[in-house]
C-alpha positions as CSV (number, residue, x, y, z in Angstrom):
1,X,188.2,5.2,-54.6
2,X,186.2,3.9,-57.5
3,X,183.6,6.3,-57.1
4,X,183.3,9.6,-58.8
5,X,181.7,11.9,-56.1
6,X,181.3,14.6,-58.5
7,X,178.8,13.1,-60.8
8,X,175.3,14.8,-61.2
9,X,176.1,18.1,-60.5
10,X,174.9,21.2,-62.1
11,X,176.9,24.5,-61.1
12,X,180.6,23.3,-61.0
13,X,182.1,23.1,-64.4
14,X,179.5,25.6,-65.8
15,X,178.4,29.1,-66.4
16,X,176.0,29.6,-63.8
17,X,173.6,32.4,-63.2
18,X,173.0,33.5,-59.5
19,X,169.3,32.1,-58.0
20,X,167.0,35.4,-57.6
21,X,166.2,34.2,-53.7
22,X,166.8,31.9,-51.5
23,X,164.8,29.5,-51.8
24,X,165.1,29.0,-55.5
25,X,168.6,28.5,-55.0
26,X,169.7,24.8,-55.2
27,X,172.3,23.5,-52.7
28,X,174.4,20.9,-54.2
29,X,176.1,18.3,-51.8
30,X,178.9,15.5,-53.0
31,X,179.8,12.3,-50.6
32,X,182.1,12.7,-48.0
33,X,185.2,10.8,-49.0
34,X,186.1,10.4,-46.2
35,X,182.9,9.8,-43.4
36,X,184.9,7.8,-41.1
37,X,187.2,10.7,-40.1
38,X,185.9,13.5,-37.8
39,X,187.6,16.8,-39.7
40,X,186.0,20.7,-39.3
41,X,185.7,22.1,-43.1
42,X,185.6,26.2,-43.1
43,X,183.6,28.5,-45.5
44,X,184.2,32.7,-45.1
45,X,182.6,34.6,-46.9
46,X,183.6,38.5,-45.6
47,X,181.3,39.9,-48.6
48,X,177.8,38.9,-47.6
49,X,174.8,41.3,-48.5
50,X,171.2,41.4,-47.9
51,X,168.3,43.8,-47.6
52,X,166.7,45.9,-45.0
53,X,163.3,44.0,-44.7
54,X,162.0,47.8,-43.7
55,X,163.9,50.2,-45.3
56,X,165.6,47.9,-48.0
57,X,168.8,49.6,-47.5
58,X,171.8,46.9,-48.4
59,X,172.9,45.1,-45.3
60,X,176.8,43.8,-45.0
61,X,178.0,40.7,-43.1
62,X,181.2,38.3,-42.5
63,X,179.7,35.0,-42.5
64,X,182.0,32.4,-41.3
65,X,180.5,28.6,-41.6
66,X,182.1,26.0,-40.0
67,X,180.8,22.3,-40.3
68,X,181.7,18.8,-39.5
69,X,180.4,16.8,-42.2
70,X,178.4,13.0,-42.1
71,X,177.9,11.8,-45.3
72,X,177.6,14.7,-47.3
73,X,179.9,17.7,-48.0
74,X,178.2,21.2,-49.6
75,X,179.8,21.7,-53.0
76,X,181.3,25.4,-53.0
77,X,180.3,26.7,-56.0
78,X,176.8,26.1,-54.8
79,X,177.1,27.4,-51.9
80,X,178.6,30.7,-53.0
81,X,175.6,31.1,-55.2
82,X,173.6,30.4,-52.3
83,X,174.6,33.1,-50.7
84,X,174.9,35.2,-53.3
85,X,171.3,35.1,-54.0
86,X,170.6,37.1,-50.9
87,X,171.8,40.0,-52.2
88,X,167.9,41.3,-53.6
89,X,166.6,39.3,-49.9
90,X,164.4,41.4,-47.8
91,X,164.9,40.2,-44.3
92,X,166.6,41.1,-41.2
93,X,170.2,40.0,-39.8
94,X,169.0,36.9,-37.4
95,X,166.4,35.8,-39.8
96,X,169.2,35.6,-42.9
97,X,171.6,33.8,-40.6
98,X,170.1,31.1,-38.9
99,X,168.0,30.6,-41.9
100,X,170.8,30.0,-43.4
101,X,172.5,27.7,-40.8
102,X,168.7,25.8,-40.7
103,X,168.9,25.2,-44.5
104,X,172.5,23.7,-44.6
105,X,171.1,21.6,-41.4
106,X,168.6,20.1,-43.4
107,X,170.4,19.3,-46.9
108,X,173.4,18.3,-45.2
109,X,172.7,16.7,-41.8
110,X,176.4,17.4,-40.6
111,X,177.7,16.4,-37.6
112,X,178.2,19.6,-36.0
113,X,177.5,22.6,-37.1
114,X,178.4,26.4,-36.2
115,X,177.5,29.7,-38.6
116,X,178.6,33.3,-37.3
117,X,177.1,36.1,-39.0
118,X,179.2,39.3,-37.9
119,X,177.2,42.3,-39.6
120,X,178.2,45.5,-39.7
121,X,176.7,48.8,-38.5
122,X,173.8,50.3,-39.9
123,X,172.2,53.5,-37.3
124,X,175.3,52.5,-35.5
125,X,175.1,49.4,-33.8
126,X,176.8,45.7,-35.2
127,X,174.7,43.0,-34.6
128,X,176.6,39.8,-34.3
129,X,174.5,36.5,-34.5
130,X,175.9,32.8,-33.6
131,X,173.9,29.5,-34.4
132,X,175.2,26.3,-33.0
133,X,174.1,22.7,-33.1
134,X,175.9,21.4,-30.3
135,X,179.2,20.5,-28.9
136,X,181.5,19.7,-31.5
137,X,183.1,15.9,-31.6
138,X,185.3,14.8,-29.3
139,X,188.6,15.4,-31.0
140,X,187.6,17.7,-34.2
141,X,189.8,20.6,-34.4
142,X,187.7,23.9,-33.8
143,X,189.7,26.8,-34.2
144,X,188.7,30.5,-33.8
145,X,186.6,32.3,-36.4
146,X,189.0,34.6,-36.8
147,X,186.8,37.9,-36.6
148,X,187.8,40.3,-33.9
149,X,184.1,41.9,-32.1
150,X,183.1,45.0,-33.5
151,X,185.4,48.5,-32.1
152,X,185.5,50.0,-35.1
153,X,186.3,47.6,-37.9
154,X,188.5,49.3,-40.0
């Protein structure tokens, strides 16, 4: 491969300071190197936090992201900073997850895409909330996200 795929970007290799929301954080995506082959790639990230839109109470989710990538590929480091600037985000468990799911959609048009957002209990009840795009490819191995349903997680 004569290319360098990593060229041009910004947070990997450097000391980067977490975005202050969302939408200010930049997503940085890489070319596949390998588009002609259907594969799943896996992001968990069992430490996500947001805010309470109401109460502004800190909210706590598993987040498990699992793409089949086109063209592009999200660089990670990017990505964790992506999520990490929801930690000050006011907004409620469905809104942070498939706004999440909606945003990857759009910068990295992927194949197929699935995000799980398993929060945990606040006024005791877990809301769990799945986005999918689709059926997967033919072929692409989709294991399971690995996150038992809520019976006391601990």
């Amino acid at each position: 491969m004569s290319e360098n795929i990593y060229q041009g970007l910004d947070a990997l290799g450097s000391k980067t300071e977490a975005p202050d929301s969302p939408e200010k954080a930049v997503l940085e995506t890489v070319n596949n190197p390998r588009p002609n082959s259907n594969y799943m790639v896996r992001f968990t990230c069992p430490e996500f936090t947001s805010l309470c839109p109401v109460t502004g109470q800190p909210d706590f989710a598993h987040l498990v992201l699992d793409y089949v990538p086109d063209a592009l590929l999200v660089e990670s480091k990017s990505l964790k900073l992506y999520l990490q600037s929801f930690r000050n985000h006011a907004a409620f468990h469905e809104d942070c997850t498939v706004g999440i799911a909606e945003r990857l959609i759009a910068e990295l048009n992927p194949k197929w895409l699935r995000l799980g957002g398993y929060w945990y209990p606040r006024g005791g009840i877990p809301i769990d909330v799945f986005f999918q795009t689709g059926e997967a490819p033919a072929g692409v191995w989709i294991p399971d996200t690995g996150v038992a349903p809520y019976r006391g997680r601990g």
